[in-house]
N, CA, C and O of each residue as an XYZ file, in Angstrom:
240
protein
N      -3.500    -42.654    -11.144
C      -4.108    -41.957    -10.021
C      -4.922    -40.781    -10.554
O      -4.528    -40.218    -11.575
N      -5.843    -40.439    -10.038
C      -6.963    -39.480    -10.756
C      -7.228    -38.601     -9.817
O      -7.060    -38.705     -8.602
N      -7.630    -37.772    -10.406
C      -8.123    -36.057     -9.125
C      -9.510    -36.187     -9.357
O     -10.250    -36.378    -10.322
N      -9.642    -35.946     -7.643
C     -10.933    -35.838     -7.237
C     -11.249    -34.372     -7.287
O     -10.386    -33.623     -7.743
N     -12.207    -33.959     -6.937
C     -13.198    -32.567     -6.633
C     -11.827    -31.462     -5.770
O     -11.430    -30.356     -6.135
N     -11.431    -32.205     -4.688
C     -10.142    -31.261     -4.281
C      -9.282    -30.944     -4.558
O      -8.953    -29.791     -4.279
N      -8.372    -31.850     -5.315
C      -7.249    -31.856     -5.898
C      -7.507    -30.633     -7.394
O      -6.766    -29.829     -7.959
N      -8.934    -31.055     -7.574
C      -8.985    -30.187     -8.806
C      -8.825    -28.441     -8.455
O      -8.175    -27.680     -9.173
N      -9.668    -27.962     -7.026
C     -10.063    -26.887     -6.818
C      -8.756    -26.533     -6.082
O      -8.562    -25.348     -5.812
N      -7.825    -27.480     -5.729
C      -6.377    -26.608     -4.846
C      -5.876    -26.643     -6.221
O      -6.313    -25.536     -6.535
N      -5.227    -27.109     -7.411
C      -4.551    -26.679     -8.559
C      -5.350    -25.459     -9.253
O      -4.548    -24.718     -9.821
N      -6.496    -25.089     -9.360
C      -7.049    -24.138     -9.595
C      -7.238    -23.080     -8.578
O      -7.335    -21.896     -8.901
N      -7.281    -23.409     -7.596
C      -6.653    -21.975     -6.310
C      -5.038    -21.419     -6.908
O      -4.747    -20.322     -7.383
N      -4.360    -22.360     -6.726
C      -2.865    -22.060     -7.222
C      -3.060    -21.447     -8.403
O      -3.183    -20.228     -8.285
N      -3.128    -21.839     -9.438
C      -2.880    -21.214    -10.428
C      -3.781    -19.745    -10.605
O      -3.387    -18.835    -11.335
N      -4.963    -19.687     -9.866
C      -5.321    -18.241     -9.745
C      -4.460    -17.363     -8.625
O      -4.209    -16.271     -9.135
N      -4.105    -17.424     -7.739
C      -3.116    -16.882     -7.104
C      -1.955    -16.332     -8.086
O      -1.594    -15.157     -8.014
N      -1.323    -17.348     -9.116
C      -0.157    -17.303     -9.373
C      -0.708    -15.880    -10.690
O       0.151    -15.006    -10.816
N      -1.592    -15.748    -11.286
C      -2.292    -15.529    -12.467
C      -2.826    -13.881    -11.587
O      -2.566    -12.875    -12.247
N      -3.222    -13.744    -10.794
C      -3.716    -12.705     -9.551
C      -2.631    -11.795     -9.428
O      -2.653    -10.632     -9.830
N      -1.296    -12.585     -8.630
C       0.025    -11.471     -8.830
C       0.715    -11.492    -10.094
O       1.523    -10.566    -10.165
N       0.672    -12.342    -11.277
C       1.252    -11.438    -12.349
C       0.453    -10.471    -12.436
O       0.882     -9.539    -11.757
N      -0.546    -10.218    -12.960
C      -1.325     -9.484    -13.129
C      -1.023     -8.024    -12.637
O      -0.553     -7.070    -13.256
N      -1.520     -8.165    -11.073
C      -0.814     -7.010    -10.335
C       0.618     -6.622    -10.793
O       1.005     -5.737    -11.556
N       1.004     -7.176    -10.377
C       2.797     -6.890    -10.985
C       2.745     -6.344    -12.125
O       3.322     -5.262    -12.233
N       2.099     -6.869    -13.230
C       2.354     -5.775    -14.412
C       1.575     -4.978    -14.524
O       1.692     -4.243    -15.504
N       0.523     -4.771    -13.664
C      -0.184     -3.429    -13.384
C       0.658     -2.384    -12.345
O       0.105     -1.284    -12.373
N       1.697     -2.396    -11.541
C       2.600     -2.350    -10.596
C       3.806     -1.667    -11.599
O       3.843     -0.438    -11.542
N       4.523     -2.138    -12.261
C       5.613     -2.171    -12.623
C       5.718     -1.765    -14.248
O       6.382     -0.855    -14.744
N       4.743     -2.852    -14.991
C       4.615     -2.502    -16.177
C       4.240     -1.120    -17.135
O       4.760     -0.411    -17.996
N       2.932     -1.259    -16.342
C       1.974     -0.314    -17.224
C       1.924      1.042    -16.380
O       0.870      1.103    -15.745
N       2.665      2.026    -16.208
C       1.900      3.649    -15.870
C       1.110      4.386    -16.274
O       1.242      5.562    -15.933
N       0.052      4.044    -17.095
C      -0.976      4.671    -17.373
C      -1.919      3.729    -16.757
O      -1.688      2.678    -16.158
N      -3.302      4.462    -17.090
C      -4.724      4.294    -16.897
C      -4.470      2.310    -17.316
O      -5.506      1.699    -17.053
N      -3.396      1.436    -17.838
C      -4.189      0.509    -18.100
C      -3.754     -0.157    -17.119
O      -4.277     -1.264    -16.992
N      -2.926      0.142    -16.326
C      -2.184     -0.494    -15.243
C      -2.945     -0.792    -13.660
O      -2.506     -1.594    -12.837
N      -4.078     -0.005    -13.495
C      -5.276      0.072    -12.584
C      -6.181     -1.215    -13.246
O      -6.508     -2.186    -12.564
N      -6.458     -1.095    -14.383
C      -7.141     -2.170    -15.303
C      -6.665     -3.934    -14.641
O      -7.270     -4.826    -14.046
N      -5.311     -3.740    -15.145
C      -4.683     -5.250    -14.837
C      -4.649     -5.591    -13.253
O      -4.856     -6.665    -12.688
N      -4.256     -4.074    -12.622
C      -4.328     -4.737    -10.520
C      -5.432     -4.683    -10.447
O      -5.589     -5.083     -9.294
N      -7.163     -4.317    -11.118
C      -8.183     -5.039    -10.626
C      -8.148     -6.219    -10.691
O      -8.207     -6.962     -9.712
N      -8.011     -6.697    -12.265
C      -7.707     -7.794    -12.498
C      -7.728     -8.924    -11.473
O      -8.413     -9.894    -11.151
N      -6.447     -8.185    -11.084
C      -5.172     -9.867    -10.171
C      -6.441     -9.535     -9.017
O      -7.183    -10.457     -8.680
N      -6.619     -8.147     -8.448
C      -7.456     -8.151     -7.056
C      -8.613     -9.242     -7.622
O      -8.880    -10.121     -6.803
N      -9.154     -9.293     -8.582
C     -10.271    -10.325     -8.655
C      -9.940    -11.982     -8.630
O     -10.650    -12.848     -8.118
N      -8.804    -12.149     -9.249
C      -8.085    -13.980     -9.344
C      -8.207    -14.116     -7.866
O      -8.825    -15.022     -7.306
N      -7.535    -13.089     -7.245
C      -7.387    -13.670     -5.641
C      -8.369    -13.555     -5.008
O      -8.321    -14.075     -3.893
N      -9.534    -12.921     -5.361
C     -10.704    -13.119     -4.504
C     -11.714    -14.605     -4.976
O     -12.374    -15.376     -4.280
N     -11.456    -14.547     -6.488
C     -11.983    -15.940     -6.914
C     -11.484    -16.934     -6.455
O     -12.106    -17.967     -6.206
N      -9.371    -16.617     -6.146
C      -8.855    -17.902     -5.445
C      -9.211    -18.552     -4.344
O      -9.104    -19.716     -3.959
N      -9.779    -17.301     -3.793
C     -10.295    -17.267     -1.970
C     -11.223    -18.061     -1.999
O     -11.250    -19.065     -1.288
N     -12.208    -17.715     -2.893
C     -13.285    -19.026     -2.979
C     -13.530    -20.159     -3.739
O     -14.621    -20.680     -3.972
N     -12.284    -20.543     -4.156
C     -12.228    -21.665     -4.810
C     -11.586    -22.307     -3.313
O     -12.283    -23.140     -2.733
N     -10.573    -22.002     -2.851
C      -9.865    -22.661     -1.460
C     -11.056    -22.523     -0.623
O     -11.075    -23.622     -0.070
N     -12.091    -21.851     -0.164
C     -13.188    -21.753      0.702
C     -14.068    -23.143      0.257
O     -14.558    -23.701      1.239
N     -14.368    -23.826     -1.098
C     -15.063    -24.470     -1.263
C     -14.441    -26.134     -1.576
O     -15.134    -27.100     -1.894
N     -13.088    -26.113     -1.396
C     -12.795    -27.285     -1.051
C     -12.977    -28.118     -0.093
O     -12.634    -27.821      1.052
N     -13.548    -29.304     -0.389
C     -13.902    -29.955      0.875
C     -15.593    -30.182      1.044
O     -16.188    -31.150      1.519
N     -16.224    -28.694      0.374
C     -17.378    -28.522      0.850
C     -18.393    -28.909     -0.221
O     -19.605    -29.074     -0.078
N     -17.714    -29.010     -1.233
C     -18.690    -29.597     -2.709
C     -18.734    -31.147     -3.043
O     -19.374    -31.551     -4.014
């Protein structure tokens, strides 16, 4: 069984989500300095890329 165009872009939504809150989290928890703002942009960016990877399923 083989992945199509969707299947590809929902396993790559997921795994940016999942990749988004580590991120945060060890910007959160880990790091108290200046690099810890660094890593929660970070995750804030996976989940906005996730947003539009799930926005463009279906539509490509």
């Amino acid at each position: 069984m083989g992945m199509n165009k969707n299947t590809v872009f929902g396993w790559a939504t997921l795994i940016m989500i999942v990749m988004g809150l580590i991120l945060i989290a060890l910007g959160a928890f880990r790091y108290d300095e200046t690099a810890g703002w660094g890593f929660g942009a970070t995750g804030v960016g996976f989940l906005a890329n996730a947003w539009v990877f799930n926005a463009l399923k279906g539509r490509v």
